[in-house]
N, CA, C and O of each residue as an XYZ file, in Angstrom:
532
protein
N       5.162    -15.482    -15.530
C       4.431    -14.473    -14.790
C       3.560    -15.055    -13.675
O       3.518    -14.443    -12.608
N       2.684    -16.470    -13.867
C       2.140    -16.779    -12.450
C       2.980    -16.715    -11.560
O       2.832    -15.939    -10.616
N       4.034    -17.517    -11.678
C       4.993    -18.143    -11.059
C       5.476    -16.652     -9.851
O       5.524    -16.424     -8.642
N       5.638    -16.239    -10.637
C       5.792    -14.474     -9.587
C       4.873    -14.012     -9.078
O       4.844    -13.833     -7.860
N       3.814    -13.678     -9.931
C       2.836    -13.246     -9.162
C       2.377    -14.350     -8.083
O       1.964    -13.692     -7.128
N       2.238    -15.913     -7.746
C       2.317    -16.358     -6.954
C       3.114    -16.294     -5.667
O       2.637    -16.497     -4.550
N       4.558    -15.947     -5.971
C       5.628    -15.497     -5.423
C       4.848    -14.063     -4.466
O       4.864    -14.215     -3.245
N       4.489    -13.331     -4.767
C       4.865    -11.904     -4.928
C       3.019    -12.255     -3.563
O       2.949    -12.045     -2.352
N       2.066    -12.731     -4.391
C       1.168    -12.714     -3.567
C       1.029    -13.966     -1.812
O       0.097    -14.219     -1.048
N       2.461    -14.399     -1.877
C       2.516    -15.834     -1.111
C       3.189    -14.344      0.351
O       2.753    -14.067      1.468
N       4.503    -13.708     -0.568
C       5.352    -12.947      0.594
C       4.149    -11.906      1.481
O       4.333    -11.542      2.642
N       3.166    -11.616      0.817
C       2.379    -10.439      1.493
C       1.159    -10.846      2.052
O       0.182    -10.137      2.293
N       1.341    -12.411      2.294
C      -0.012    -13.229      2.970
C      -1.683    -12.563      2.231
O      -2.753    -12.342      2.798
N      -1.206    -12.375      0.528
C      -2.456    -12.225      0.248
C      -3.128    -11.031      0.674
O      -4.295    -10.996      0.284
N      -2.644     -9.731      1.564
C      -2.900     -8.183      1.953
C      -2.336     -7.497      0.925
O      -1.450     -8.051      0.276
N      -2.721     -6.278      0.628
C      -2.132     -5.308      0.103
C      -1.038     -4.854      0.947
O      -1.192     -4.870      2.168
N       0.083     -4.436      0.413
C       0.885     -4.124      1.220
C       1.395     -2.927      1.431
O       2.545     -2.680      1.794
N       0.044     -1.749      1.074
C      -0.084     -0.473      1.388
C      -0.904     -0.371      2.508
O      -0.388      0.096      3.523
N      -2.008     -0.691      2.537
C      -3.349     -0.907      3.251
C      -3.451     -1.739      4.171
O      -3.850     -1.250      5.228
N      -3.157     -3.256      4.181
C      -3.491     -3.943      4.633
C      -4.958     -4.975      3.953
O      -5.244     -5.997      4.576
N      -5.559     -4.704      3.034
C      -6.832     -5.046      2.663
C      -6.592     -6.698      2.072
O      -5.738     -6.868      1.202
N      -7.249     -7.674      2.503
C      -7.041     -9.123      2.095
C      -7.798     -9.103      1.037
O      -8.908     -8.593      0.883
N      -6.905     -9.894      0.058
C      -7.439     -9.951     -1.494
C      -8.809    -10.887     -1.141
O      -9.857    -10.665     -1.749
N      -8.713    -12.063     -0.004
C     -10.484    -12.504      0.063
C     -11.326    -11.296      0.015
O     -12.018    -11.330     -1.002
N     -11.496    -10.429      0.598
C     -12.614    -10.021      1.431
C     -12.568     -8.616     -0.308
O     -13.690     -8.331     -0.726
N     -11.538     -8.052     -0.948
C     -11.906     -7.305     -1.307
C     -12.834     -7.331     -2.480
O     -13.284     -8.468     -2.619
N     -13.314     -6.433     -3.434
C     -14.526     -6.238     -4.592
C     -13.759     -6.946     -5.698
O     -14.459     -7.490     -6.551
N     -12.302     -7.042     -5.841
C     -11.773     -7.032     -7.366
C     -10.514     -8.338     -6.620
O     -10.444     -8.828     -5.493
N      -9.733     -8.522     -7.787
C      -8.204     -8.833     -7.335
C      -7.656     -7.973     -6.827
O      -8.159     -6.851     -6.767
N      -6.674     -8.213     -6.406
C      -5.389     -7.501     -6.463
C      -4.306     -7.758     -7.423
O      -4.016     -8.797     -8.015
N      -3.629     -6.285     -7.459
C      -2.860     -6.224     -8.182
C      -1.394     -6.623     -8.357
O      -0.966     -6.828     -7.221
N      -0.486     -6.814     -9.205
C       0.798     -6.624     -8.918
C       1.448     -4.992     -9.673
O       1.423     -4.603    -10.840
N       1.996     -4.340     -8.405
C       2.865     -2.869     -8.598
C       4.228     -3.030     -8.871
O       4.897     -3.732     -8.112
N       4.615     -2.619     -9.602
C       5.910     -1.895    -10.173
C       6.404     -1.354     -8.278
O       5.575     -1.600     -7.401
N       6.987     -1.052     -8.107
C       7.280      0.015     -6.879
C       7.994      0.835     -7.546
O       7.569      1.988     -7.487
N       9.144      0.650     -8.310
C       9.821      1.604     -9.191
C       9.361      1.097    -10.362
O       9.810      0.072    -10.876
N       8.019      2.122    -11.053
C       7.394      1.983    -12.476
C       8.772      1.232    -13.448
O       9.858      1.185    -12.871
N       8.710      0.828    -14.483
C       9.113      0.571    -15.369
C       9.346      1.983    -15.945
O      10.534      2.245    -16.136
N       8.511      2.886    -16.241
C       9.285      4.220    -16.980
C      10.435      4.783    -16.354
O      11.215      5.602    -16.841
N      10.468      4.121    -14.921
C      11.368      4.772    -14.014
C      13.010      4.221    -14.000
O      14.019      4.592    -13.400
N      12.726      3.193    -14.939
C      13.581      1.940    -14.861
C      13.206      0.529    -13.973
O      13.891     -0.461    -14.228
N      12.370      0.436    -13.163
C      12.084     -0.517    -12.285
C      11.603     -1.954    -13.113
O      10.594     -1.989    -13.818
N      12.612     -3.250    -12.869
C      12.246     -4.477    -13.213
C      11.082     -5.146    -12.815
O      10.370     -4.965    -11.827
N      11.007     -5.881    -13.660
C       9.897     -6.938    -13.497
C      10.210     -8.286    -12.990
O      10.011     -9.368    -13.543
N      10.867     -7.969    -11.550
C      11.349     -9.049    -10.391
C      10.865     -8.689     -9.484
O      10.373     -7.573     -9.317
N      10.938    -10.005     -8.356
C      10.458    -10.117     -7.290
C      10.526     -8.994     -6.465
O       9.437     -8.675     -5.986
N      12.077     -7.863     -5.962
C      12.321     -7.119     -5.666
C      11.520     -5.834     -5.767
O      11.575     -4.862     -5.013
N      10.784     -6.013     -6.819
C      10.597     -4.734     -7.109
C       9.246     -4.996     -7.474
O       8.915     -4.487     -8.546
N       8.362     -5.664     -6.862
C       6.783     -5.983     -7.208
C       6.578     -5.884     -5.447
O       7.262     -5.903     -4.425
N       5.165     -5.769     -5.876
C       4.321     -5.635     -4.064
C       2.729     -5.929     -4.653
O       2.390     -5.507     -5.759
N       1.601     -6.877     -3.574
C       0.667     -6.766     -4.168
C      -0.298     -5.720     -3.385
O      -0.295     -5.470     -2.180
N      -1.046     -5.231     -4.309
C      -1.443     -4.223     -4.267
C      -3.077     -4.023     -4.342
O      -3.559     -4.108     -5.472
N      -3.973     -3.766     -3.247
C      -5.226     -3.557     -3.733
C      -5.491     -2.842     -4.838
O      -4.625     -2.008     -5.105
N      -6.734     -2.920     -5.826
C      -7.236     -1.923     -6.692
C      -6.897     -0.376     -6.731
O      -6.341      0.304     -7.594
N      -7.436     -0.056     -5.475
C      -7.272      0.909     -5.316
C      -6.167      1.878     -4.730
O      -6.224      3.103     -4.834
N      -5.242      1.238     -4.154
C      -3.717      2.053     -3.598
C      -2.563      1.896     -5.364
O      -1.735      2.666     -5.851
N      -3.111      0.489     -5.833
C      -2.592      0.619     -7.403
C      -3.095      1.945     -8.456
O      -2.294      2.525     -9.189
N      -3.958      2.148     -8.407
C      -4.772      3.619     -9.375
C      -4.433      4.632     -8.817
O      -4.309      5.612     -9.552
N      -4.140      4.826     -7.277
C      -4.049      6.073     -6.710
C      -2.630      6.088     -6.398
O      -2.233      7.083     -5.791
N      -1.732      5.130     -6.707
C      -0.012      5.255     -6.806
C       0.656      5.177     -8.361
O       1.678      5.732     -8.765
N      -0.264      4.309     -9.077
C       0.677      4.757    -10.899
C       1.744      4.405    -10.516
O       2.246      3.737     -9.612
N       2.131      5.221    -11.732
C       4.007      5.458    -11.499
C       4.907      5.918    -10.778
O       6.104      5.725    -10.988
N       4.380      6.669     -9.717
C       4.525      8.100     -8.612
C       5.521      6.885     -7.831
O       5.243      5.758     -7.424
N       6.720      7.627     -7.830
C       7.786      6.917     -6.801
C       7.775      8.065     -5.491
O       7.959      7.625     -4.356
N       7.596      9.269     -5.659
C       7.836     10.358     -5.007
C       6.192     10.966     -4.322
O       5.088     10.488     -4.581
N       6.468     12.012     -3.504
C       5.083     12.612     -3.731
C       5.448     14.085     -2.342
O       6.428     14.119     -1.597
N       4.436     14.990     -2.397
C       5.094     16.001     -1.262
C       4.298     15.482     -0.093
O       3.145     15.060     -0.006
N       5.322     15.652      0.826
C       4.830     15.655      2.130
C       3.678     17.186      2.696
O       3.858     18.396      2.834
N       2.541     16.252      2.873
C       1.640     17.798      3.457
C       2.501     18.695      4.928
O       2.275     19.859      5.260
N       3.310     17.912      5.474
C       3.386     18.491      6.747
C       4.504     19.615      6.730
O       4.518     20.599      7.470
N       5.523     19.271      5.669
C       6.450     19.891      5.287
C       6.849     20.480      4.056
O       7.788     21.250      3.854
N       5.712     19.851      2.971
C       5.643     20.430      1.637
C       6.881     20.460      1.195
O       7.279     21.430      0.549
N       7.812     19.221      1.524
C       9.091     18.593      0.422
C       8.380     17.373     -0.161
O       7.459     16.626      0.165
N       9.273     17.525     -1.220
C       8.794     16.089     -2.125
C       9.815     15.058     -1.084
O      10.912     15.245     -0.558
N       8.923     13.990     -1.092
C       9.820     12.344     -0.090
C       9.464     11.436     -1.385
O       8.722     11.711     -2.327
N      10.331     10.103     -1.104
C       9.803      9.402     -1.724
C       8.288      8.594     -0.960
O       7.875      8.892      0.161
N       7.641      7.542     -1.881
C       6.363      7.144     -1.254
C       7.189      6.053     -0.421
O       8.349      5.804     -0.750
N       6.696      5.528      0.455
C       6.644      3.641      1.208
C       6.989      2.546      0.025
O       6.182      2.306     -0.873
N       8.449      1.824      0.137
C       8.812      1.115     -0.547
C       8.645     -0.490      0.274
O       9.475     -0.717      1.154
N       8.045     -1.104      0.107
C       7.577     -2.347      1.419
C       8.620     -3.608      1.010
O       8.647     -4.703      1.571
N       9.595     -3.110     -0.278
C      10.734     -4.455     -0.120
C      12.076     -3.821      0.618
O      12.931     -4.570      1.092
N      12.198     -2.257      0.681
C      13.212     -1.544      1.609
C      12.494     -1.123      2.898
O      13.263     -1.213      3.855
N      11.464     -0.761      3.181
C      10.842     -0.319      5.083
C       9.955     -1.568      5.229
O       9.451     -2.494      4.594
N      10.066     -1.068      6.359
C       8.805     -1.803      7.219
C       7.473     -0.931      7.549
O       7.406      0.233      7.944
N       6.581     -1.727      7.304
C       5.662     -0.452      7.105
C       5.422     -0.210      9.051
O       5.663      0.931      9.444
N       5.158     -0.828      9.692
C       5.093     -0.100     11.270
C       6.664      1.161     11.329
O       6.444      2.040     12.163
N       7.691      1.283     10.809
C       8.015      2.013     10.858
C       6.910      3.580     10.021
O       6.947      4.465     10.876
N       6.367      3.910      9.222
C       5.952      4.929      8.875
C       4.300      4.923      8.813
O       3.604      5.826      8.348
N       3.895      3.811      9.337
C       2.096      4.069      9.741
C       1.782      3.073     11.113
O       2.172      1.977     11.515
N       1.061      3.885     11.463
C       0.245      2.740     12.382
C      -1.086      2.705     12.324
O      -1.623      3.520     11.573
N      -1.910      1.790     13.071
C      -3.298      1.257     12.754
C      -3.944      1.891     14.088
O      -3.722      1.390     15.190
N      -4.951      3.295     13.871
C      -5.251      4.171     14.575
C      -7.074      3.733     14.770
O      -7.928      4.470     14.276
N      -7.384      2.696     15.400
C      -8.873      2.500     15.190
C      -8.938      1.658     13.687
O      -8.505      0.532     13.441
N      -9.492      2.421     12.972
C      -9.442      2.271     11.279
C      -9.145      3.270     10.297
O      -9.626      3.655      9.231
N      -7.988      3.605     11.190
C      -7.592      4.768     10.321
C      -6.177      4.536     10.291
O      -5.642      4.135     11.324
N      -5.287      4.788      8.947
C      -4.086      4.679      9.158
C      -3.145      5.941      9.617
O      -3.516      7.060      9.263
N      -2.251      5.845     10.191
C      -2.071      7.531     10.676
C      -0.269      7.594     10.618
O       0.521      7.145     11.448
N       0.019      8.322      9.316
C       1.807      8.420      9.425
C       2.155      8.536     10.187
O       1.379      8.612     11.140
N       3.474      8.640     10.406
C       4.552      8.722     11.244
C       5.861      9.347     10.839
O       6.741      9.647     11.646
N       5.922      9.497      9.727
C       6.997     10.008      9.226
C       6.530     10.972      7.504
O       5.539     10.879      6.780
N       7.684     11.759      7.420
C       7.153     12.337      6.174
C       6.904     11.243      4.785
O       6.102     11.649      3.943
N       7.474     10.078      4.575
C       7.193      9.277      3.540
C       5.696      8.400      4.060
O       4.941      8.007      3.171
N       5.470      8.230      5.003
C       4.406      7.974      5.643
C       3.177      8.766      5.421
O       2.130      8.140      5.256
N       3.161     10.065      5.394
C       2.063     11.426      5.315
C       1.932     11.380      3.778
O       0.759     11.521      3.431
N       2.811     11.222      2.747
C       3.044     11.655      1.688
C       1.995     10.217      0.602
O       1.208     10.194     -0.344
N       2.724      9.166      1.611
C       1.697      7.856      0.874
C       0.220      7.902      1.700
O      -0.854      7.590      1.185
N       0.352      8.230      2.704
C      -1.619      8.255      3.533
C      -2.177      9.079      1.949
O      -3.009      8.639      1.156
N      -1.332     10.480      1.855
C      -2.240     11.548      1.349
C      -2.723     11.135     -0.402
O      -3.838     11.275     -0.905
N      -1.612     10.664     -0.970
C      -1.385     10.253     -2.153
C      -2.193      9.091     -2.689
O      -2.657      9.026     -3.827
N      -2.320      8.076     -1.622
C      -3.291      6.610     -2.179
C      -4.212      6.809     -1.578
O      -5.000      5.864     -1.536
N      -4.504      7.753     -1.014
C      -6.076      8.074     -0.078
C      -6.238      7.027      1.051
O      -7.266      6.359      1.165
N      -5.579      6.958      1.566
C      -5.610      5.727      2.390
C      -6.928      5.877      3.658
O      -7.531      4.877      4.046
N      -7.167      6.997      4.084
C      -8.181      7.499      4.594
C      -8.813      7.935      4.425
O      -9.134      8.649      5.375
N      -9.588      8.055      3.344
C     -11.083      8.421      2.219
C     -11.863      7.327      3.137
O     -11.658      6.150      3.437
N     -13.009      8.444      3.480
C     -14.117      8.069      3.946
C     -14.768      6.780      3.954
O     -15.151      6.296      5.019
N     -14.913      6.228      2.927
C     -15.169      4.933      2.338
C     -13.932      3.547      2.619
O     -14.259      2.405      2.942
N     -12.800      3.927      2.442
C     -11.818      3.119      2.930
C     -11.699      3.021      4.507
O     -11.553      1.922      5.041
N     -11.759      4.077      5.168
C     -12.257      4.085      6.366
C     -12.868      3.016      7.259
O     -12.369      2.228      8.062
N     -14.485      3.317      6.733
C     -15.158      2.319      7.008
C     -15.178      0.871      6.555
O     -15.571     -0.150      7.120
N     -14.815      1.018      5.757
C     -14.396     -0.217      4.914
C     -14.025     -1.401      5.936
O     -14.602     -2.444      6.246
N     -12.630     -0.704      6.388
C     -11.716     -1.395      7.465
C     -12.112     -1.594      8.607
O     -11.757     -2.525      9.330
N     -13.278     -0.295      9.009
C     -13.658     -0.502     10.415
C     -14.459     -1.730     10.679
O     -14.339     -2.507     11.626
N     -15.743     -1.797      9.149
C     -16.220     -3.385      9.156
C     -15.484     -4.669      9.611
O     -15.687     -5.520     10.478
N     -14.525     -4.447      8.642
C     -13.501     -5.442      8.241
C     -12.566     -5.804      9.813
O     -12.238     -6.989      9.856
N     -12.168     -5.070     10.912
C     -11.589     -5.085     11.828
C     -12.191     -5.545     12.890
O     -11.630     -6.214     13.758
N     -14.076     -5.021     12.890
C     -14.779     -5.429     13.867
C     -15.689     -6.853     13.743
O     -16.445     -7.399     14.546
N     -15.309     -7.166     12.508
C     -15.316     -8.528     12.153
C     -14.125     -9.741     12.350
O     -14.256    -10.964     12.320
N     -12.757     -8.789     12.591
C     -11.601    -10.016     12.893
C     -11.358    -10.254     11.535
O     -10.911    -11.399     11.464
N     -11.440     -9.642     10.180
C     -10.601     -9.904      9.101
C      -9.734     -8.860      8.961
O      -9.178     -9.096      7.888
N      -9.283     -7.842      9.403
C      -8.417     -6.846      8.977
C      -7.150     -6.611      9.977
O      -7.378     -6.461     11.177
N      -5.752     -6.578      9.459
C      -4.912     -6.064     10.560
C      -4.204     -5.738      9.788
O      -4.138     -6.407      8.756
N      -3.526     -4.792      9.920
C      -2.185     -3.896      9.431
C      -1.328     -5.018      8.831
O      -1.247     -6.197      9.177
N      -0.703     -4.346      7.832
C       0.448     -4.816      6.789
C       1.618     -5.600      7.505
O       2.569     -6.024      6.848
């Protein structure tokens, strides 16, 4: 298990790879995610791990899916070993801002723009530690 999770935290330069948030600068570790939970069937390989701040981990679970606000279909969420994340967000100031319905569906779902995360980043950006995934 180091051995991966080393792996897993080496490919994502140490950011979350929802957020962007560097495991230096954040309150806790980071995590390692399932992307496809284990209840879902999803292995416990490289493929299928992403590291994950605290908080995009608690506010994603098991949730492979989620509805899009703009269109109110279920999409799946941002899979970061199949997309690229500049395809479905971009870095709006300090705000992340979809682009696509799997994009809207993960902003809305991991809170990616809660007030507090917000600023968070805006610190973090106007300091020269923060840049997109």
């Amino acid at each position: 298990p180091a051995l991966l999770r080393r792996q897993v935290v080496e490919r994502a330069d140490g950011r979350c790879e929802y957020c962007g948030i560097s495991e230096s600068v954040a309150f806790a570790p980071h995590e390692i995610d399932h992307i496809i939970a284990r209840k879902h069937g999803g292995e416990t390989e490289a493929e299928n791990l992403a590291l994950s701040c605290i908080l995009c981990n608690k506010y994603k679970g098991s949730d492979i899916a989620s509805v899009d606000p703009g269109t109110e279909q279920i999409v799946p969420l941002y899979h970061p070993r199949q997309e690229r994340w500049i395809d479905h967000f971009e870095l709006h100031e300090s705000h992340i801002m979809p682009l696509t319905p799997t994009g809207r569906a993960t902003v809305r779902l991991l809170q990616l723009n809660q007030p507090d995360r917000v600023e968070e980043r805006r610190l973090l950006i106007e300091i020269g530690m923060f840049s997109a995934p």
